[in-house]
ZANUVO-697649 format. One line per 8 residues: for each residue x, y, z of N, C-alpha, C, O. Coordinates in steps of 0.1 Angstrom, whole numbers, m for minus. Example, Ala and Ser with C-alpha at 12.3 -4.5 7.8 and 13.67 -1.06 7.14 Angstrom:
132:m57:78:123:m45:78:132:m33:78:142:m33:85 | 128:m22:71:137:m11:71:129:0:79:134:11:80
This chain:
m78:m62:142:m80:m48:138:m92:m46:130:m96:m54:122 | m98:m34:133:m109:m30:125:m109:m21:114:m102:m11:116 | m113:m22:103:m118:m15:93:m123:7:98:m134:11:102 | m114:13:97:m115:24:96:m123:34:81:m118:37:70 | m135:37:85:m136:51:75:m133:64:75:m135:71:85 | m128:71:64:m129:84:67:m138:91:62:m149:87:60 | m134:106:60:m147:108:51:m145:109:38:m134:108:33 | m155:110:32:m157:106:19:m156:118:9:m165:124:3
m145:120:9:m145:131:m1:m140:124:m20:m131:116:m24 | m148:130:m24:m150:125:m38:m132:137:m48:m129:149:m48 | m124:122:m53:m115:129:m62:m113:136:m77:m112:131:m88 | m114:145:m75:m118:154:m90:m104:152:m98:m95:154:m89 | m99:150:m108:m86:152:m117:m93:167:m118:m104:171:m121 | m82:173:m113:m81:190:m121:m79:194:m133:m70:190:m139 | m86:202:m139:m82:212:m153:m71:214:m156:m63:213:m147 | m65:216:m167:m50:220:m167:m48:233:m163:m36:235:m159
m57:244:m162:m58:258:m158:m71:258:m147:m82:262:m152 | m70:255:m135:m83:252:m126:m90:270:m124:m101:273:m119 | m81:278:m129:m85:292:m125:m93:301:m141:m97:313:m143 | m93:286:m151:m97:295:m162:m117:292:m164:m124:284:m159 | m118:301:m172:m134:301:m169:m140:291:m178:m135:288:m189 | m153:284:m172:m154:271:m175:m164:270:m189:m172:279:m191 | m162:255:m199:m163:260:m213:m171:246:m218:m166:235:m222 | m188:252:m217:m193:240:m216:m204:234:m230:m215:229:m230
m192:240:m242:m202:235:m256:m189:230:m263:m177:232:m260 | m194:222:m273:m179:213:m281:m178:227:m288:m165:228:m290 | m184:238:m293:m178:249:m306:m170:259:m297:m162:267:m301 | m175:257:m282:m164:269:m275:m150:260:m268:m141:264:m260 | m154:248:m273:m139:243:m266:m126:241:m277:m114:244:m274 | m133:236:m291:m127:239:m302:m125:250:m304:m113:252:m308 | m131:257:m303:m129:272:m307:m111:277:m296:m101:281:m301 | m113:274:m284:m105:277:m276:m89:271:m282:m79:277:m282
m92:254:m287:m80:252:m285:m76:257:m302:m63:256:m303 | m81:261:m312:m77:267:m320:m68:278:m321:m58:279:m328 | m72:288:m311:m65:299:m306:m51:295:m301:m42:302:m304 | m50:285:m295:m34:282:m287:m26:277:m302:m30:272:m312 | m10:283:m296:m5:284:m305:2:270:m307:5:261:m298 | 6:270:m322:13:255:m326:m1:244:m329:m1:233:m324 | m7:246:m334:m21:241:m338:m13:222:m339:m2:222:m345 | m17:209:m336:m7:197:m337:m15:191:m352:m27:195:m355
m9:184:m359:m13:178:m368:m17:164:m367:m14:158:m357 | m22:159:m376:m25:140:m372:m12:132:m369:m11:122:m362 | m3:139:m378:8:128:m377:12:128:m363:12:117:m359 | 14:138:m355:18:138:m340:8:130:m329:9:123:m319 | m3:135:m336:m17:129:m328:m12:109:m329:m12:101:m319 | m9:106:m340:m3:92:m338:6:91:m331:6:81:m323 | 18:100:m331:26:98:m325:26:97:m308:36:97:m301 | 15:95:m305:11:99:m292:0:87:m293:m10:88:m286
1:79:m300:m8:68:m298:1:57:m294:5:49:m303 | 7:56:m275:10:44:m273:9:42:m259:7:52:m252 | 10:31:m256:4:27:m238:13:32:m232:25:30:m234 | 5:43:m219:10:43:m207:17:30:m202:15:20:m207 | 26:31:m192:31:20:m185:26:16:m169:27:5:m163 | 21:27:m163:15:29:m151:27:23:m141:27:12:m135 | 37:31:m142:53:26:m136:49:22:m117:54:13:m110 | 33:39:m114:37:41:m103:28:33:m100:26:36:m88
18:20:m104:11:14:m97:22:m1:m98:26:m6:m88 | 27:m6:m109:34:m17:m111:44:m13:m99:47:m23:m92 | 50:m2:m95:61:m8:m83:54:m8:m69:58:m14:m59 | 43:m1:m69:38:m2:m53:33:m20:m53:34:m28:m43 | 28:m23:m65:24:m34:m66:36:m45:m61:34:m54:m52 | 49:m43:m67:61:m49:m63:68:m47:m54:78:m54:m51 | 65:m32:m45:62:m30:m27:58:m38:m17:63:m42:m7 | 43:m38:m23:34:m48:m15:37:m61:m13:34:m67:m2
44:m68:m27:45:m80:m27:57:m84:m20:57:m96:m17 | 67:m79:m17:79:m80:m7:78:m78:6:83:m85:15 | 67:m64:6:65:m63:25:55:m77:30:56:m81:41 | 45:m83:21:36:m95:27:46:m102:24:46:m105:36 | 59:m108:19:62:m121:21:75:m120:37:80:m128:44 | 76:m104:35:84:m107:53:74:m104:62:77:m104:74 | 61:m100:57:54:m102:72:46:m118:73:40:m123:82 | 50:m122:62:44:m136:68:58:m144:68:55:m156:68
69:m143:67:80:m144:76:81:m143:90:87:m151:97 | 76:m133:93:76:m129:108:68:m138:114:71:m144:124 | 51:m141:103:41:m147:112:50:m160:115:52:m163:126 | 58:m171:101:64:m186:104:71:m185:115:71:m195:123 | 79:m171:119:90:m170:133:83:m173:141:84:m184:146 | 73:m162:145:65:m162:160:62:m177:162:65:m183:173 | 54:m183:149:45:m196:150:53:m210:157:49:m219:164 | 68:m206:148:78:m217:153:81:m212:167:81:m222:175
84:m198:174:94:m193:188:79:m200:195:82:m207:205 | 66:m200:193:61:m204:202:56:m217:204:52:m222:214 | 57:m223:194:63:m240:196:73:m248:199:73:m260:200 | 83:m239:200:95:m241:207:96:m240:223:104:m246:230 | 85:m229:226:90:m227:241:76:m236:242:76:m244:252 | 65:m237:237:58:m245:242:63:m263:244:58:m272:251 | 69:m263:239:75:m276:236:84:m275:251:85:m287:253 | 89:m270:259:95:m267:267:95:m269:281:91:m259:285
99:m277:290:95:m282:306:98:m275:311:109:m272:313 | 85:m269:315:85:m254:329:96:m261:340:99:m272:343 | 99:m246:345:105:m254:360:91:m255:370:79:m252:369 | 99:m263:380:90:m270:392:78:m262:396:81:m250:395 | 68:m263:400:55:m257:406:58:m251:416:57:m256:427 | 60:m239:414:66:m230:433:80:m225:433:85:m217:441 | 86:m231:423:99:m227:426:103:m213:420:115:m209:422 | 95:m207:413:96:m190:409:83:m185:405:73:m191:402
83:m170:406:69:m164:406:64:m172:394:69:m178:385 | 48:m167:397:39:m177:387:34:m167:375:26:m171:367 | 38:m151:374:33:m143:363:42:m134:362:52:m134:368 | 39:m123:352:47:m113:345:47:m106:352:36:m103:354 | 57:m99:361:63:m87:373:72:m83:373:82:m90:369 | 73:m73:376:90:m65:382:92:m53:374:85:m48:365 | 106:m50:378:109:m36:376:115:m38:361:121:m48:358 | 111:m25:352:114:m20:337:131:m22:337:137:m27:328
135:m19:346:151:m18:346:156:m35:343:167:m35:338 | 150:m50:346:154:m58:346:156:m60:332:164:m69:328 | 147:m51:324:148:m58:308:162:m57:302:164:m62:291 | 171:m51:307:186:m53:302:193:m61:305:204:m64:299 | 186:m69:319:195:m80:322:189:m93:316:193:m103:321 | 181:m95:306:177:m110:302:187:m112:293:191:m123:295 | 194:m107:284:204:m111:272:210:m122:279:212:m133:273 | 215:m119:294:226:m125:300:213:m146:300:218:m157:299
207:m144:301:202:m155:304:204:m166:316:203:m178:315 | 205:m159:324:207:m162:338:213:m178:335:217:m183:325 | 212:m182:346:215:m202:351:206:m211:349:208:m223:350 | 193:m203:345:185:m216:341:186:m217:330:186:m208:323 | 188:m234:325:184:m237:308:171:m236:305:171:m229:295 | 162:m238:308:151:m235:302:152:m219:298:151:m215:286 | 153:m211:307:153:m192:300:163:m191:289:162:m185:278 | 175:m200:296:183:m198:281:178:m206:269:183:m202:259
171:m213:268:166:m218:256:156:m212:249:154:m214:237 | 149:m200:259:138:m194:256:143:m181:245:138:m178:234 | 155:m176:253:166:m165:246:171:m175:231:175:m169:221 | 170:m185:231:176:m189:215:168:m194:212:172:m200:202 | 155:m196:214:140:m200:203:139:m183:198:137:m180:186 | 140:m175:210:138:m166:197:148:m154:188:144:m145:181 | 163:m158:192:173:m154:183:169:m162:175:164:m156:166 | 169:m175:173:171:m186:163:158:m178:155:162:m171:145
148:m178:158:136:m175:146:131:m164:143:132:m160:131 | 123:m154:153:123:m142:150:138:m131:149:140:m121:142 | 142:m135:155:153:m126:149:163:m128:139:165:m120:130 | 168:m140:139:172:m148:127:169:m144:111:177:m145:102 | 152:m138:113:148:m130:95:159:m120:91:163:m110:97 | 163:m124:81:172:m116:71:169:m102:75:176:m97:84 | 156:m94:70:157:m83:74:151:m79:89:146:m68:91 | 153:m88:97:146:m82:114:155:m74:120:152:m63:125
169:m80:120:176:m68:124:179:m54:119:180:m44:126 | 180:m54:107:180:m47:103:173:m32:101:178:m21:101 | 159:m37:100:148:m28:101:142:m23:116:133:m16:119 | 150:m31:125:140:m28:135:152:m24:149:150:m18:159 | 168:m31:143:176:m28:149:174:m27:165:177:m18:173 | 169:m39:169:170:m41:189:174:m53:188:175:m61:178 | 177:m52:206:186:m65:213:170:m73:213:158:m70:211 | 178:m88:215:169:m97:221:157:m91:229:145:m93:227
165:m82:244:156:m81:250:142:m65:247:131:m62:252 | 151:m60:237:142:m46:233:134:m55:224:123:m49:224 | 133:m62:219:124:m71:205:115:m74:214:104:m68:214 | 118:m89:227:110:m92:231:99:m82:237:87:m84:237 | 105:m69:243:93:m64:250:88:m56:240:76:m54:242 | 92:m50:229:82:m45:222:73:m57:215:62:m53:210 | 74:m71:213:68:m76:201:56:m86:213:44:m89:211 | 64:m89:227:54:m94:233:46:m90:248:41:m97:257
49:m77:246:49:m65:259:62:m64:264:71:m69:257 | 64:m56:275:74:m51:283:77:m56:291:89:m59:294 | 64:m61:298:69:m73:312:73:m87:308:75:m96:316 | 73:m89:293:77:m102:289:92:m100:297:93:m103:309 | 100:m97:292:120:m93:295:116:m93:309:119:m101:318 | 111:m84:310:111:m80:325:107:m91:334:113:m90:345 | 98:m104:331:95:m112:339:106:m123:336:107:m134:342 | 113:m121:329:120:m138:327:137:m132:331:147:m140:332
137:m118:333:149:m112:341:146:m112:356:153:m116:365 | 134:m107:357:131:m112:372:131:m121:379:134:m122:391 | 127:m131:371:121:m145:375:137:m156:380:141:m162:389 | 141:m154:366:154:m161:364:154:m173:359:164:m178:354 | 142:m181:358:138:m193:350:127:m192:343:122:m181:341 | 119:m206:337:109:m201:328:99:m213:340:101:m225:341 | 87:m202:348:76:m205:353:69:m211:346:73:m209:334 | 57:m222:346:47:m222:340:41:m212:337:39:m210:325
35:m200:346:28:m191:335:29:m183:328:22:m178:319 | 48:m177:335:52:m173:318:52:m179:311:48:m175:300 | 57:m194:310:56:m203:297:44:m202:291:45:m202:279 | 36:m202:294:19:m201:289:18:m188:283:13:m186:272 | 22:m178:291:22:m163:284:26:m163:271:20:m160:261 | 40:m167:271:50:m165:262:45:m170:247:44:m164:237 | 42:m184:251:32:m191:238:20:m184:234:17:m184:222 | 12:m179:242:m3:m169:239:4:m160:230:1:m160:218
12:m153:234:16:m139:229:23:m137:219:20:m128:212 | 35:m149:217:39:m153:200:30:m160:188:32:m160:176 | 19:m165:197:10:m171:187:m2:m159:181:m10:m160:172 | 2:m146:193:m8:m136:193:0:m130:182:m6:m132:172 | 7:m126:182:19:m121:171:19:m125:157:19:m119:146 | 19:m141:161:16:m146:144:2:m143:136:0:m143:124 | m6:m140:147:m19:m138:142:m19:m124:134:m22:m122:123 | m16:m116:142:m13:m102:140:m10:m101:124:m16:m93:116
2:m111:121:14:m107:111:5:m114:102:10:m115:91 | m4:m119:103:m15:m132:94:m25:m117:89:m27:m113:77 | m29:m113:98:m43:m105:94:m35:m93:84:m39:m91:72 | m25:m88:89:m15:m74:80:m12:m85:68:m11:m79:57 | m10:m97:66:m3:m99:51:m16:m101:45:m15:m104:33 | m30:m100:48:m46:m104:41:m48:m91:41:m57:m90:33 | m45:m80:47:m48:m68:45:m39:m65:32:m44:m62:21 | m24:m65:35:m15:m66:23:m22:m69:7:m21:m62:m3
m29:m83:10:m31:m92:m3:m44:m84:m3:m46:m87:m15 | m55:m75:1:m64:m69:m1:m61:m61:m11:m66:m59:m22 | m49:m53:m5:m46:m38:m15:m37:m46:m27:m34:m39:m37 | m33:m56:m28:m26:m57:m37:m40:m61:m51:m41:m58:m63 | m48:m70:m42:m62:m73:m55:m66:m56:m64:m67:m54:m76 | m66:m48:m54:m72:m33:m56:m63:m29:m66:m67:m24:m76 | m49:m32:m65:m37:m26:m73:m42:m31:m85:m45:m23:m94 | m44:m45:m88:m48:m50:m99:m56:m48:m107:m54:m45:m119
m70:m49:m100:m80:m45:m106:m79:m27:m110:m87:m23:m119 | m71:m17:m104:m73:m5:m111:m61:m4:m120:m62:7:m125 | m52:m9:m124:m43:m15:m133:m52:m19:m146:m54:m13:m157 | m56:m28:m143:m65:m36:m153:m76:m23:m163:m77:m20:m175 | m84:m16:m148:m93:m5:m156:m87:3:m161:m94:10:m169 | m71:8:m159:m62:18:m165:m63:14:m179:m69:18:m189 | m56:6:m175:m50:m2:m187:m64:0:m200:m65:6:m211 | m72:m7:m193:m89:m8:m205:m87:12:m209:m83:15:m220
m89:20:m200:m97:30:m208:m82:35:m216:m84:41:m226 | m68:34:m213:m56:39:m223:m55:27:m235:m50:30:m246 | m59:14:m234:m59:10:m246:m70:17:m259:m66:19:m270 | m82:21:m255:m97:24:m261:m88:40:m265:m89:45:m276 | m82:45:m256:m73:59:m265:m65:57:m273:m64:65:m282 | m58:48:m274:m48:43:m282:m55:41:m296:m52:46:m307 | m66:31:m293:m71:28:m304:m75:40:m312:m70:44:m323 | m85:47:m305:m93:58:m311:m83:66:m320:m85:69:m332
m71:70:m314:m58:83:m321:m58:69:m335:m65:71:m344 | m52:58:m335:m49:50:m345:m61:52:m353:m60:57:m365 | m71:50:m350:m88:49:m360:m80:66:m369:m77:69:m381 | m80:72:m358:m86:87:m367:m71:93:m370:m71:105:m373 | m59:85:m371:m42:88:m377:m49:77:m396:m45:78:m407 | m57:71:m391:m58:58:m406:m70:66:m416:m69:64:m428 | m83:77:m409:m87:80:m419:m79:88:m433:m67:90:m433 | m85:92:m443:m81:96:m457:m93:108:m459:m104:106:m454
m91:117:m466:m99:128:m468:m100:137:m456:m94:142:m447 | m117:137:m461:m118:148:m452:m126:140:m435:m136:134:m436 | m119:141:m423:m121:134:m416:m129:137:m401:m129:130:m391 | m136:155:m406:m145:160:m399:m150:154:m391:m146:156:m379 | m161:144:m396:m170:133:m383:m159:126:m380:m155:130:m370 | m153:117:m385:m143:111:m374:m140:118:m362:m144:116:m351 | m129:131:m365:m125:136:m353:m136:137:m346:m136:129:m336 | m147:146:m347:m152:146:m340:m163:138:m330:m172:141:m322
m159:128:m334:m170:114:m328:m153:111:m320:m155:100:m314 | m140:113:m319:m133:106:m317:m131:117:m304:m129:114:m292 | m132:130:m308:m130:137:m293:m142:134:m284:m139:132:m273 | m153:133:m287:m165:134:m280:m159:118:m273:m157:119:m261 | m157:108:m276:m152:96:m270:m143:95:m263:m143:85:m255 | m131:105:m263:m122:109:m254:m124:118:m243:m115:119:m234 | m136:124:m243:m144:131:m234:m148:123:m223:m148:125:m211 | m152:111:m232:m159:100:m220:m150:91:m211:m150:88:m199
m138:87:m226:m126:82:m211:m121:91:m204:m113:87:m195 | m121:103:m204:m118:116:m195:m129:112:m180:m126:109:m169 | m142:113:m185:m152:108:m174:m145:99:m168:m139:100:m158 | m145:85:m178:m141:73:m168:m135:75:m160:m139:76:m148 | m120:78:m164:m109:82:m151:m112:90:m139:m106:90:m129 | m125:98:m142:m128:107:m130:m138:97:m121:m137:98:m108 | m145:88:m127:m151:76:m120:m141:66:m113:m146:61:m102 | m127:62:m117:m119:53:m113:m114:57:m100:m112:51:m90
m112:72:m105:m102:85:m94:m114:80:m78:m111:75:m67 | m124:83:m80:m141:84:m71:m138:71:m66:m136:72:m54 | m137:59:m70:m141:48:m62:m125:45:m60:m124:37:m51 | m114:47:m62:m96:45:m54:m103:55:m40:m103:50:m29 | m109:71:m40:m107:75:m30:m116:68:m19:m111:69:m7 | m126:62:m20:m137:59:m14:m128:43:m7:m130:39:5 | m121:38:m15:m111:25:m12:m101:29:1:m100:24:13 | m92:43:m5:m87:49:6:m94:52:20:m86:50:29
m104:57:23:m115:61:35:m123:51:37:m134:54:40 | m117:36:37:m122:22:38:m110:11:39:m113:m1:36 | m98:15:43:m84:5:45:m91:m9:44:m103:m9:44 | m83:m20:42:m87:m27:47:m81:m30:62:m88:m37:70 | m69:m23:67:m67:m26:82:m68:m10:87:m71:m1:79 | m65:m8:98:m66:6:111:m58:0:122:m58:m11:129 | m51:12:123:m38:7:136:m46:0:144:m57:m3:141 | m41:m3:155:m51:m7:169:m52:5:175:m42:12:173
m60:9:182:m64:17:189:m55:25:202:m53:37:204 | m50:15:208:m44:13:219:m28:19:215:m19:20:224 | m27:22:205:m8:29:201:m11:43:201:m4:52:207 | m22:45:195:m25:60:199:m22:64:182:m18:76:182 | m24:58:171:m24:64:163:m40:68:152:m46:59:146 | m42:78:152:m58:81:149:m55:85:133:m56:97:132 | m52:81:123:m46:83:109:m56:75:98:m50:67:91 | m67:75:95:m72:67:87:m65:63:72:m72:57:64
m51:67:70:m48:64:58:m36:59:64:m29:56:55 | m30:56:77:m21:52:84:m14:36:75:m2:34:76 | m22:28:69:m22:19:66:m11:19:52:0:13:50 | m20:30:45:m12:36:30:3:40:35:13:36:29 | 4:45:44:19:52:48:30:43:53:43:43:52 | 20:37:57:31:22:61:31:13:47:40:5:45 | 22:14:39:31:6:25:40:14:15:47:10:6 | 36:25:19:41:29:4:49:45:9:54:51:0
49:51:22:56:56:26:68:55:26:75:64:20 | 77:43:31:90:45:24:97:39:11:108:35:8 | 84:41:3:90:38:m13:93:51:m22:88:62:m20 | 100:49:m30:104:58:m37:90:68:m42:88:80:m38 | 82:62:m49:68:65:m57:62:73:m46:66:75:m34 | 48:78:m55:37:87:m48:27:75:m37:23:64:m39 | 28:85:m26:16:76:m13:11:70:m20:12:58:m20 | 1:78:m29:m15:69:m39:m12:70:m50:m16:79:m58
m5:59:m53:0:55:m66:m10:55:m77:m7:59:m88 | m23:49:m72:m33:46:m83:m38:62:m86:m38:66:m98 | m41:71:m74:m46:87:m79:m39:90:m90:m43:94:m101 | m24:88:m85:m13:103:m96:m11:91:m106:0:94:m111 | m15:77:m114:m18:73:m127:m31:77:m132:m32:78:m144 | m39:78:m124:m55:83:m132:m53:95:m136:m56:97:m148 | m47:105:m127:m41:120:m132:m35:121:m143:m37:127:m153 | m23:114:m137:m16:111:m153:m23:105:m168:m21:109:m179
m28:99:m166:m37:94:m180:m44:102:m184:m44:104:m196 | m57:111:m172:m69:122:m179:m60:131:m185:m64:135:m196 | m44:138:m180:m37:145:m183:m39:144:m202:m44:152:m210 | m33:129:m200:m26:126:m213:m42:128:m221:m46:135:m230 | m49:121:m214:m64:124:m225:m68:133:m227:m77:133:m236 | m66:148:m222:m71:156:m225:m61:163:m235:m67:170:m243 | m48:162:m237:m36:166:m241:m44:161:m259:m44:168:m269 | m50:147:m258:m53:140:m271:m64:149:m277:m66:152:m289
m73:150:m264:m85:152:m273:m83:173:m273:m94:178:m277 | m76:181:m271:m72:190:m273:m64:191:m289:m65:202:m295 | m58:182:m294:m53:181:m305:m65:179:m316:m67:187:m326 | m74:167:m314:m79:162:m317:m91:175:m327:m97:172:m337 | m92:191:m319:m101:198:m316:m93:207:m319:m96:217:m313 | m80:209:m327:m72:216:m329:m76:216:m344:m80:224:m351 | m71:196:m346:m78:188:m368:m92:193:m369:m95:197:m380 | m102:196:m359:m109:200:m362:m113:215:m368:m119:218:m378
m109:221:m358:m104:238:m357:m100:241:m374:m106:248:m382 | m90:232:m377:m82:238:m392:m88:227:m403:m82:226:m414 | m96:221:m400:m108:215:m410:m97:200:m414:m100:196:m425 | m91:196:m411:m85:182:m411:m93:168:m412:m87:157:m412
C-alpha cells in the first residue's frame, strides 16, 4: 500500500469567542480581561498549576498497541496456514483441474470437505490457525468458507469446492496468497508502529510545553510584593506556549494528510484519513486524539494567562 496525501490544510486552536473582535496589544487584552467578572487571584492561579494527563492520547496509544499485536497475530496464522498446506502432497498430476474456477455458489459447499484428505487438511490448517485467534471469530464472525474467500479471494472456496481435492496449483495459490496475507498484516502492524512513534513523540511535546506552564503559574504563585514584571513576563511566555501548541496542532495535521498506510485502491475506498478511522474509530475517545489534547491544553493556557492579566489588571 501506498502512502496517501491530502490536502494540507493548516490547524488553528480557536479563540474562546471566534466571533469577538480581534485584540492585538498586551494593554487591550489586559484591559479586556479586567472587565470580566470574578477578577482570579494568585492563590487559584496556583491552584491550577498541575499536569494535564493527555487521557486522550495515552488510550489511543493503548488502542494501537492491542490492534498491532492481533494484526501481527493474524500475520503468525497466515505464515503458519501456509506452511502447512505447503508442507502438503498435491494430489496426482491430471487428476483435478489445475487452477481457481467455478461457480460462486460452490463456496458453501467447502465446510463439508469433500473425500479428499489433502482438502480436508487444508480446511484444518486453517481452522487450526487463522481462525483459531482468540479474537477472529469474533470480530469478523464467518464460516471457514466466508473467511477463506474474503482473506484469499473468492475463487479460493470456490476452487477447492469445485475441484474436490487439493491440485498442485491450487496448492501453490493457496501458499502465494496466505503468505500474501501475512505480508499485508506485516506492512498494517509497521504502519501501526509508525502512528504509535507519532503518538509518542506528540505526548512527549505536550507534555514539554504543560510542564514549562506548570512551572511559570508556580514561579509567579512564589513571588512576594509587588509582582508586576513577573506577571507580566509570565503572560507574555504563556503567549508563546499558546504559539507552540498552534505549531504542534500544524505538523499532527500535516501527519494526518500523510498516513502512513492508504486502503488499496482496488476496495474502492477513496478516504485519506481511512487509516485514522480504522484505529481509533471504534474506540471510545476522539478520531484525533492528539488535535482535541493540543485544544485542550491552548484552552487551559489561555484560561492561565487570562488570569495571569486579570493580577495584572488589579496591580498584584
Amino acid at each position: 500500500m501506498s502512502a496517501h496525501s491530502g490536502s494540507a490544510t493548516a490547524f488553528r486552536i480557536p479563540s474562546s469567542d471566534p466571533t469577538a473582535a480581534e485584540c492585538t496589544t498586551l494593554s487591550c487584552e489586559i484591559g479586556a480581561v479586567a472587565t470580566e467578572p470574578g477578577a482570579i487571584t494568585a492563590a487559584i492561579i496556583a491552584a491550577l498549576a498541575v499536569f494535564l494527563t493527555f487521557a486522550y492520547v495515552r488510550d489511543a496509544t493503548e488502542a494501537g498497541r492491542r490492534e498491532r499485536r492481533r494484526v501481527l497475530d493474524e500475520r503468525d496464522a497466515f505464515e503458519e496456514f501456509a506452511d502447512r498446506v505447503d508442507a502438503l502432497d498435491p494430489a496426482p498430476t491430471g487428476g483435478t483441474a489445475p487452477a481457481f474456477d467455478g461457480s460462486m455458489a460452490a463456496v458453501r459447499t467447502v465446510g463439508g470437505g469433500g473425500d479428499d484428505v489433502r482438502l480436508r487438511r487444508v480446511l484444518a490448517a486453517y481452522r487450526d490457525t487463522v481462525m483459531s485467534l482468540p479474537h477472529y471469530r469474533e470480530e469478523y464472525d464467518e464460516t471457514i468458507p466466508e473467511s477463506l474467500a474474503a482473506e484469499l479471494g473468492p475463487d479460493t472456496a470456490t476452487a477447492l469446492a469445485s475441484n474436490g481435492t487439493l491440485s498442485a496449483g491450487a496448492q501453490t495459490a493457496l501458499v502465494r496468497r496466505g503468505r500474501r496475507a501475512a505480508e499485508a498484516r506485516s506492512s498494517l502492524a509497521d504502519a501501526i508502529g509508525a502512528e504509535l512513534d507519532a503518538l509518542t513523540r506528540f505526548e512527549n511535546d505536550l507534555t514539554g510545553v504543560d510542564r514549562r506552564r506548570r512551572r511559570l503559574l508556580e514561579h509567579l504563585d512564589g513571588v512576594t510584593g509587588n509582582g508586576t514584571d513577573a506577571a507580566l513576563d509570565v503572560w507574555e511566555r504563556l503567549d508563546e506556549l499558546e504559539r507552540e501548541c498552534d505549531a504542534i496542532a500544524a505538523d499532527r495535521q500535516r501527519s494526518l494528510d500523510d498516513p502512513p498506510m492508504a486502503p488499496d485502491p482496488t476496495i474502492g475506498v477513496d478516504d485519506g484519513r481511512a487509516f485514522y478511522e480504522y484505529l481509533y474509530g471504534p474506540t471510545d475517545g476522539p478520531r484525533y486524539p492528539v488535535l482535541a489534547e493540543v485544544s485542550e491544553l491552548a484552552e487551559r493556557i489561555r484560561t492561565d494567562r487570562d488570569r495571569v492579566a486579570s493580577r495584572l489588571a488589579n496591580g498584584r
